[in-house]
Each structure stands twice: as C-alpha cells, then as structure tokens.
C-alpha positions as CSV (number, residue, x, y, z in Angstrom):
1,X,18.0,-4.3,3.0
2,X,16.7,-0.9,3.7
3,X,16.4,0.7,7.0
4,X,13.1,2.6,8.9
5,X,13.0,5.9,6.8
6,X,15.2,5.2,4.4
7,X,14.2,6.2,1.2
8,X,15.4,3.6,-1.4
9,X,15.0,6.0,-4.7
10,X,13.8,9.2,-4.8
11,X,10.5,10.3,-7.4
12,X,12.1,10.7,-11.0
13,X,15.0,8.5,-10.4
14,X,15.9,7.6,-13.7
15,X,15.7,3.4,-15.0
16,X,15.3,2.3,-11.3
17,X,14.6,-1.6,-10.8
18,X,12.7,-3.5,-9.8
19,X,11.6,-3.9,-6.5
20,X,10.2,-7.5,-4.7
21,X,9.0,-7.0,-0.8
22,X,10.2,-9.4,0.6
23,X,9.6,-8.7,4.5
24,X,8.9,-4.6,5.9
25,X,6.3,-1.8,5.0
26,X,7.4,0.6,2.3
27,X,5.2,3.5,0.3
28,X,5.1,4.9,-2.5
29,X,5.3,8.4,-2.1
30,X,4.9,11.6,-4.2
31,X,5.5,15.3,-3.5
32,X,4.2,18.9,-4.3
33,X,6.6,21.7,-4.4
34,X,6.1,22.9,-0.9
35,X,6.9,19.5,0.7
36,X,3.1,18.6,1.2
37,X,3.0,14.4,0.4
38,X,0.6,12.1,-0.6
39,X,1.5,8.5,0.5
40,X,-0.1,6.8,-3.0
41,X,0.8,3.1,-1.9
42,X,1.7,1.1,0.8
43,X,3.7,-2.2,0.1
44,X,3.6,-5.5,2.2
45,X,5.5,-8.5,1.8
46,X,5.0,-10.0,-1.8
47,X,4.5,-6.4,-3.7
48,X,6.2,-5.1,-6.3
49,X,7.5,-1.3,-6.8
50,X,9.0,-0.1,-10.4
51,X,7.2,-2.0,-12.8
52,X,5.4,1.0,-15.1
53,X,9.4,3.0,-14.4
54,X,10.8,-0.2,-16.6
55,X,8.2,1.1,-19.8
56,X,8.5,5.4,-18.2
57,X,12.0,5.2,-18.0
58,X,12.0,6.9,-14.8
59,X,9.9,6.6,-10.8
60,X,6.6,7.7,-11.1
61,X,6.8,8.1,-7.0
62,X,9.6,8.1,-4.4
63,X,9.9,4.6,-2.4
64,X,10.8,5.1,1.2
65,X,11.1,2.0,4.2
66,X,8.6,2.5,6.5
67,X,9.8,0.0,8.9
68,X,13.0,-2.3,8.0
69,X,12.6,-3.5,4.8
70,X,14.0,-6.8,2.7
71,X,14.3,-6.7,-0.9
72,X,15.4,-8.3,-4.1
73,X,16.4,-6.1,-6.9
74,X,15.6,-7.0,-10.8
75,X,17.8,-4.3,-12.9
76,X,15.6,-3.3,-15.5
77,X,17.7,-4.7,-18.9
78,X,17.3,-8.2,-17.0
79,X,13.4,-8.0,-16.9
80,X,13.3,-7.0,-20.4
81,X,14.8,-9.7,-21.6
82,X,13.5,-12.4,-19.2
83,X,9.5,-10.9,-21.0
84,X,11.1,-11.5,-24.3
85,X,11.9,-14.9,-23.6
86,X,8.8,-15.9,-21.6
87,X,5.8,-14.5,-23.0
88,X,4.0,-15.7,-20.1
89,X,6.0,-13.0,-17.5
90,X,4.5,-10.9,-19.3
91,X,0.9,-11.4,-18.9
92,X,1.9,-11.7,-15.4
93,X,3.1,-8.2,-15.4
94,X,0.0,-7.1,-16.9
95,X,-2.2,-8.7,-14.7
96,X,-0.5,-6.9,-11.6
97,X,-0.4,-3.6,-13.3
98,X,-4.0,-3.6,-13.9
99,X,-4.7,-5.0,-10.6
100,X,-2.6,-2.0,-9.0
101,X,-4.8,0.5,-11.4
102,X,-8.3,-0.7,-10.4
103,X,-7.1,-1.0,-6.3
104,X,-5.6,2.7,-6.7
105,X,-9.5,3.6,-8.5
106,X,-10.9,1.9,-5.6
107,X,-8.6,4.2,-3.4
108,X,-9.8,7.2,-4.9
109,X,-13.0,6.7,-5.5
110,X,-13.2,6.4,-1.4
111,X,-10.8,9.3,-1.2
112,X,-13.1,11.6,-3.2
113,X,-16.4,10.2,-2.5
114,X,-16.3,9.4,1.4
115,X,-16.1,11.2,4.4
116,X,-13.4,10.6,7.1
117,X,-14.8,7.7,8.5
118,X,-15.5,6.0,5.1
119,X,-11.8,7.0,4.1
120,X,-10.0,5.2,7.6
121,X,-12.2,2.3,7.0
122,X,-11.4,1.8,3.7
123,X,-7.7,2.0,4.5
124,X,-8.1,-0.2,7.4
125,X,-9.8,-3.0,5.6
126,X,-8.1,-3.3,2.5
127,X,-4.7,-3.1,4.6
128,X,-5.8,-5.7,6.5
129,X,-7.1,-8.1,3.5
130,X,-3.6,-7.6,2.1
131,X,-2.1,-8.6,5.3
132,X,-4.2,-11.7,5.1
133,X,-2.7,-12.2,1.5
134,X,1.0,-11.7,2.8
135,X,0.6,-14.1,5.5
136,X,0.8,-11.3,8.1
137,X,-2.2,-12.0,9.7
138,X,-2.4,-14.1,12.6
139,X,-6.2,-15.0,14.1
140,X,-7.6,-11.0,13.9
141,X,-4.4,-9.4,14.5
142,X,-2.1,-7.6,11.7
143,X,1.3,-5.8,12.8
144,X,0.8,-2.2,11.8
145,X,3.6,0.0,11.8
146,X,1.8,2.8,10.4
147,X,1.8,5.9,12.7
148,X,-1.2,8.2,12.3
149,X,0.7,11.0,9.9
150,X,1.1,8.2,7.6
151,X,-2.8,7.6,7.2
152,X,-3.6,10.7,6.9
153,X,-1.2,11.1,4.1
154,X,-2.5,8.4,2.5
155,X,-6.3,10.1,2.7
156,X,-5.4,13.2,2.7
157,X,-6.4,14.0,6.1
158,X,-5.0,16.2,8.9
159,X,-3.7,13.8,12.4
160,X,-6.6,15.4,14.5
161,X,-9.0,14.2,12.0
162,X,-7.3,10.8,11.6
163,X,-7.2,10.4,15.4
164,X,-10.8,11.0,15.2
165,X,-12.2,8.6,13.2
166,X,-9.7,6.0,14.7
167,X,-11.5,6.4,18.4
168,X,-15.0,6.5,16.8
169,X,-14.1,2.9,15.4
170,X,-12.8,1.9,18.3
171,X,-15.5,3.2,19.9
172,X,-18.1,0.9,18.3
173,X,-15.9,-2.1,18.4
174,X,-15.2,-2.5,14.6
175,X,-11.4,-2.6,15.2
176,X,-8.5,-2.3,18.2
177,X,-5.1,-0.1,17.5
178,X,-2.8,-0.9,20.4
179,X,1.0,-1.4,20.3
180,X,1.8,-1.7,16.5
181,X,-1.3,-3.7,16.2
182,X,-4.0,-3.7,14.6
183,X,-7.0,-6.0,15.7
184,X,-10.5,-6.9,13.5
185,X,-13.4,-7.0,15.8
186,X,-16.2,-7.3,12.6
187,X,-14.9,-6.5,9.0
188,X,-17.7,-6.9,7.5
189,X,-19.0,-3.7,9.1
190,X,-15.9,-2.3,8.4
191,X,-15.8,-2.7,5.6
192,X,-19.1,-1.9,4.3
193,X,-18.4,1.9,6.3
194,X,-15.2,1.9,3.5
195,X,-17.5,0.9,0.4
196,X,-15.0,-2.0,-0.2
197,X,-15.4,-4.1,-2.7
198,X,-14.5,-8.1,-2.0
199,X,-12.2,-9.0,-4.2
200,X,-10.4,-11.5,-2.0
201,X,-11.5,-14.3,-4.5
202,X,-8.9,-12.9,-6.9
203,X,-6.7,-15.4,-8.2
204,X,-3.3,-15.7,-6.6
C-alpha cells in the first residue's frame, strides 16, 4: 500500500521491482535539474511500472501515488526466472512494452503537434478509454483524482491554460469535471479534437 503523494521509488533507483496496480492512480514521473516535472504516465488499476528497469538496471522515471494506491511487488531475480521458465511471459512482456511505446508516441505526437485543446482532449479520452479497460467506468462517469497541475504536467501546459481548455470543453458539452469526476457527454467528438486513434479493439 502506498499513500496519496507518496512516492514509492525515486527516478534512478537502482533494480527496483516490479510494480502491479492493483487499485489507486500513480505516475510516472521525471525531473529536470531545477524541479520543473513532466508527469510521463499515469497508471490505473491493471498497469504495470518497472518492466524496462528489470533489463536498465535502474527507474527510468520516479513512481509517486497519486491517490491511495494498492500494489503487488515482483522483485526482479523472481521475474527473471519465472521468463526463463515460461517462454510465453515473455512475449507477454513484450507485447506490453511495445504497447506502452506506441501509446507514449501517440502521447507525443499530440504533445508536439496539437494545440491546447487538442492536448486536454487527447488526455481526456485516452484516460477515459483506459478507465473503461480497468473497469472504472460506470455508465459515462470515470473517478478522476487528477487535479489540474497534474494535467498540465502531463502536457506540458501552465494551470491557467489547462483551466482554459477544460471550460471551453465543458462549454460545448463534450465532457463534465465536477467532484473527482469526470463525465463523457460525446467521445467521439472528443476524441476526434485529440487526434486519437481507436485502438480499443486491442486484444486483452
């Protein structure tokens, strides 16, 4: 268990584990020198945090709790062996890697390429389809614990900016924020503002 804020290992942490999600909101966070951050990842129920550490041999990003967090630890000599002995893990592994490398291209390709609106929409959407994933979603509405520093870190926009675009979504009706929640009014308009891709056909 790991508490709101809590950061569970710090970037460079040498042979960390292996982290399963089992219930919270975590990211994966890195640093420049004079404390400016870039949220890189957020993690929902069912993610995975560590895996390219266990072939780096050390965190690629810090790992904090953004809201209470459960979590099973696999220490790294364990997962090695467990690959050796199943072949088939490690496809798995593979396929999760890559699927983390073309969803963080997707990220900043919208990060680069958009403007502010196209950045929160992108961020909204694809949270929200991995809610849908993680079972968090219930009708149109996905708990969101995220405050509105923590999207603009993960866009690399300033909170007046971030509390811009939020209104002028609200505004035409493409999505509700209220009380830790976030409401869908029409993803597919949404989404198509992001320039998100619809992957949700992916296999399990």
């Amino acid at each position: 268990m790991a508490r709101a804020g809590q950061e569970i290992w710090p970037e460079g942490r040498p042979n960390p584990p292996v982290i399963h999600i089992t219930a919270g909101w975590a990211a994966r966070i890195r640093r420049l020198p004079g404390g400016a951050r870039q949220i890189v990842r957020f993690l929902l129920p069912g993610d995975i945090a560590g895996l390219h550490s266990q072939f780096l041999g050390a965190s690629i990003s810090a790992l904090q709790a953004i809201t209470d967090v459960s979590l099973v630890e696999i220490r790294p000599g364990r997962l090695r062996d467990q690959i050796r002995q199943i072949p088939e893990l490690g496809y798995e592994i593979g396929l999760l890697a890559a699927r983390e490398k073309r969803d963080l291209e997707d990220q900043l390709l919208a990060m680069g390429q958009d403007g502010g609106l196209g950045k929160v929409a992108f961020l909204l959407t694809t949270l929200f389809r991995r809610g849908v994933q993680a079972g968090l979603v219930s009708g149109a509405l996905l708990p969101f614990p995220l405050t509105q520093r923590h999207v603009g870190d993960a866009l690399g926009l300033s909170v007046v900016h971030v509390n811009r675009m939020l209104r002028q979504l609200q505004r035409e009706g493409l999505v509700r924020l209220k009380r830790g929640r976030l409401e869908m009014l029409d993803e597919p308009a949404l989404a198509a503002i992001g320039h998100v891709p619809d992957r949700r056909d992916d296999a399990p």
